[in-house]
C-alpha positions in Angstrom: 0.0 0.0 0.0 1.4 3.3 -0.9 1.7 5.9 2.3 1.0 8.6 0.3 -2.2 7.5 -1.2 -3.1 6.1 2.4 -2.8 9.8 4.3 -4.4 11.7 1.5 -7.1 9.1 1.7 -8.1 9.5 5.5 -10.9 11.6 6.7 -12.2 12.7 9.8 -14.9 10.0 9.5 -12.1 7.3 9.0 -10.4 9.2 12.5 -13.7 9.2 14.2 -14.1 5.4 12.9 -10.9 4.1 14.8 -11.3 6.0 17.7 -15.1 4.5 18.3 -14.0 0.9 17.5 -11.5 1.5 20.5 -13.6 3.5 22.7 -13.4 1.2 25.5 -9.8 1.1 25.6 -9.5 4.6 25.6 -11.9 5.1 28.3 -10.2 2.1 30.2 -6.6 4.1 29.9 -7.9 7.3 30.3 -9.9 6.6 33.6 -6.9 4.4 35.1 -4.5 7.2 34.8 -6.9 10.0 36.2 -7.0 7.8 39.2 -3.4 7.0 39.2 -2.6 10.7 39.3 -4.9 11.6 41.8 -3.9 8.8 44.2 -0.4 9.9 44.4 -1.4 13.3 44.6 -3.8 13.1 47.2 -1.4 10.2 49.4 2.2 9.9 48.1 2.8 14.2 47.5 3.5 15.5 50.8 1.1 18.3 51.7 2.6 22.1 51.5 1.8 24.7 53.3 1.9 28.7 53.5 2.8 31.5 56.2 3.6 34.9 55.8 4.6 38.3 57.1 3.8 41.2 55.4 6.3 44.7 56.5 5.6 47.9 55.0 9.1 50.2 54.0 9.4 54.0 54.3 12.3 56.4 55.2 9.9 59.2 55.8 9.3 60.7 59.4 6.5 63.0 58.6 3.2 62.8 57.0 4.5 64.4 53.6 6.8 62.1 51.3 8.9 63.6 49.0 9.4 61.7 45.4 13.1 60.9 46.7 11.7 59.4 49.6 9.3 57.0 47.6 12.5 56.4 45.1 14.3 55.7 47.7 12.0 53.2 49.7 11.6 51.4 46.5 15.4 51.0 46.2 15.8 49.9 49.8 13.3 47.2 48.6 15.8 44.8 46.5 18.6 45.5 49.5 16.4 44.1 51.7 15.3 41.0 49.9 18.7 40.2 50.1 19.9 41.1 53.7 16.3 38.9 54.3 17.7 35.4 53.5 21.2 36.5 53.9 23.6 33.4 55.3 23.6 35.6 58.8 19.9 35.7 59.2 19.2 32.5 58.2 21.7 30.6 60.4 20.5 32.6 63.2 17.1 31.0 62.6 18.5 27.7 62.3 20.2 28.3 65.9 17.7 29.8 67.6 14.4 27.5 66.8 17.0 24.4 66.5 16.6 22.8 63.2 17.8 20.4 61.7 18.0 21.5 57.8 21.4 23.4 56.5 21.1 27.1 55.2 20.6 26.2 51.6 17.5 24.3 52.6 15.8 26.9 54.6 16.5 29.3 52.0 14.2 27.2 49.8 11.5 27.5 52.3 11.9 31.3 52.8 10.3 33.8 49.6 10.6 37.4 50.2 9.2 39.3 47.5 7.7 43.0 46.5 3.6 43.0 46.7 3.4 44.7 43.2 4.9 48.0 43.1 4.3 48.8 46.4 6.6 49.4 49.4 5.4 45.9 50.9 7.5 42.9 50.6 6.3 39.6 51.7 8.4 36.9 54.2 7.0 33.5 53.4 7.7 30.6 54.4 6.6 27.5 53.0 6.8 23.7 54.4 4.8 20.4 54.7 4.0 21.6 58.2 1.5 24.3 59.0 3.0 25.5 62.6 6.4 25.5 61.7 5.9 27.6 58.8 4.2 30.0 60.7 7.3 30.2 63.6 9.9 30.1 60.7 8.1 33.0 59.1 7.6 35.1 62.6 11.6 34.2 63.2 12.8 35.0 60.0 10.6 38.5 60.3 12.4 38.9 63.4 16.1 38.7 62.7 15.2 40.6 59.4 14.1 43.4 61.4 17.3 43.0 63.9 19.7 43.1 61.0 18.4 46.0 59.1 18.4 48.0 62.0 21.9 47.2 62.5 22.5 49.0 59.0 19.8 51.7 59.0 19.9 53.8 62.0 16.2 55.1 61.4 13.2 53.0 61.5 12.3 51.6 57.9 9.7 48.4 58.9 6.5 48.1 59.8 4.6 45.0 60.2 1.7 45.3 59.0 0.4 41.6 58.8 1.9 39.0 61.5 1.8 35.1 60.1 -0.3 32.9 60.8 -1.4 29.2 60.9 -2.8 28.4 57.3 -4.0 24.7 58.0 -5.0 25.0 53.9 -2.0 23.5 51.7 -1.5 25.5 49.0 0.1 22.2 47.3 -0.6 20.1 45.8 -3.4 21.0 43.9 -5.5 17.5 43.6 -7.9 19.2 41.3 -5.5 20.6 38.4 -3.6 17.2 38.9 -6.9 15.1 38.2 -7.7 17.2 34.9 -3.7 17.2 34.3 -4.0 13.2 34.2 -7.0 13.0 32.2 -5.3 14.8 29.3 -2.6 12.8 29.6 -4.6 9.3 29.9 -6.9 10.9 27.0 -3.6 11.7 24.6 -1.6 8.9 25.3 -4.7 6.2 24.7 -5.9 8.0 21.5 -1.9 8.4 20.3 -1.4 4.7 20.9 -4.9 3.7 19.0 -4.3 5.9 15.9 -0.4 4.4 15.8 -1.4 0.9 15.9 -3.5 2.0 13.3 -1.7 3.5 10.9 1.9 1.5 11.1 -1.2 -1.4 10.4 -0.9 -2.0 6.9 -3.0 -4.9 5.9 -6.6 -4.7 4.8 -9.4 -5.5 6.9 -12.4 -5.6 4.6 -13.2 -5.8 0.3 -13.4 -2.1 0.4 -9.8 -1.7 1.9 -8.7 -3.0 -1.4 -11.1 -1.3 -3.4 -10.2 2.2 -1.4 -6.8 1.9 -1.5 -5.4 0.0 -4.1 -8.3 1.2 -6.6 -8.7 -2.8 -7.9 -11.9 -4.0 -8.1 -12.5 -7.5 -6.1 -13.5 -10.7 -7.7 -14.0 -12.7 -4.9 -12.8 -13.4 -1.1 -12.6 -16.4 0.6 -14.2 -16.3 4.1 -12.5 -17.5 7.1 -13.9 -20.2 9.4 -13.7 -20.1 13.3 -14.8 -23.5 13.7 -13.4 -26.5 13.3 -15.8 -28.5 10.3 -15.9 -32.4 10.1 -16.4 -34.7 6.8 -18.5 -37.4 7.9 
C-alpha cells in the first residue's frame, strides 16, 4: 500500500471510525491514569503549606513624602530582599528554633518578594508543616528586622500583617492534577490507538482493497472459526 495515497485518503470520519471501534480502551486508559494521578497526589505528595509576614518600607518621618523618599523606599526594597535570607539571618534562625536543615534548605522555604509595586514585601515561608511555617516566618521577620536595623539607623519596617497558621495546603493541587491526568490518559490512549493504526498496513475488509489500491475485487474467501468435520 502506498503511504502517500493512504494519508491523503483518510478523513475525519475514517479518525472518528478508529477511535469509536476503540472507545473502551481509551476510556479504560484514560480513567486508570486519572485515578493513578490523583492517588499519588492526594497520598504519596507530601502536603505544602503557606505562612507569611507582610512589613511595610518607608524612610519618611512626617506625614509628607517627598518623590526621593518614595525612590528611595523602592530601592531599599531589593537590599532588603537580600539582607532577608542573607547566610547571617538564616543561620541565626537555624540556631535559635534548632533545626535540623542546613542554610541552603531553609532558603528554599523562605520567599521574600515585592507586593506589586508597592513598598510591601512579603516573608513566606513555606513547608509540609502548617506550625512551623508560621514560627519560621515570625523568626525570619524577626532577625530581618534586627539586621536591618543594624544597618539603618532610622526605623524603615512596619509590620503590617503578622503570620499565621494556614492549615489549607496550597500544594498540591488534587484538582489541576486530576484534569492534568486525564489529558494525559486521553492523549496517550488515543496516540497509541491511531499508531497501531496506521503502522497497520493490511486490509481489513473488500473495500480496503477497493479504497486503496483502486482494484476491483473478484472474490474473497471467508474464514472459518470453527473447526468443520467430513463425515
Amino acid at each position: 500500500m502506498d503511504d502517500k495515497q493512504l494519508e491523503t485518503s483518510i478523513s475525519l470520519i475514517d479518525l472518528f471510525n478508529i477511535l469509536w471501534k476503540n472507545v473502551i480502551l481509551i476510556t479504560a486508559v484514560t480513567i486508570f491514569v486519572t485515578l493513578l494521578v490523583g492517588l499519588v497526589t492526594k497520598f504519596l505528595i507530601p502536603k505544602k503549606y503557606v505562612s507569611d509576614t507582610i512589613l511595610r518600607v518607608t524612610v519618611v518621618q512626617n506625614e509628607s513624602p517627598t518623590y526621593n523618599d518614595l525612590v528611595t523606599s523602592k530601592t531599599l526594597i531589593s537590599d532588603y530582599k537580600e539582607i532577608a535570607t542573607s547566610r547571617k539571618v538564616l543561620n541565626k534562625v537555624i540556631e535559635d528554633l534548632q533545626l535540623d536543615i542546613s542554610y541552603k534548605q531553609l532558603k528554599n522555604y523562605v520567599n521574600v518578594s515585592q507586593v506589586g509595586d508597592s513598598n510591601i514585601i512579603s516573608i513566606t515561608a513555606t513547608t509540609i508543616d502548617p506550625h512551623l511555617s508560621k514560627i519560621i516566618a515570625e523568626k525570619v521577620t524577626d532577625e530581618f528586622i534586627k539586621e536591618v536595623k543594624i544597618h539603618v539607623k532610622i526605623d524603615t519596617l512596619t509590620i503590617i500583617d503578622t503570620a499565621i497558621i494556614n492549615k489549607t495546603p496550597v500544594s498540591p493541587n488534587l484538582k489541576l492534577n486530576v484534569i492534568i491526568g486525564f489529558v494525559i490518559g486521553l492523549m496517550l490512549s488515543v496516540g497509541y490507538v491511531l499508531l497501531r493504526e496506521f503502522l497497520d498496513r493490511t486490509f481489513k475488509s473488500d473495500e480496503d482493497v477497493t479504497r486503496y489500491l483502486n482494484l476491483p475485487v473478484l472474490g474473497s474467501i471467508p474464514v472459518f472459526e470453527k473447526d468443520y468435520y467430513i463425515i
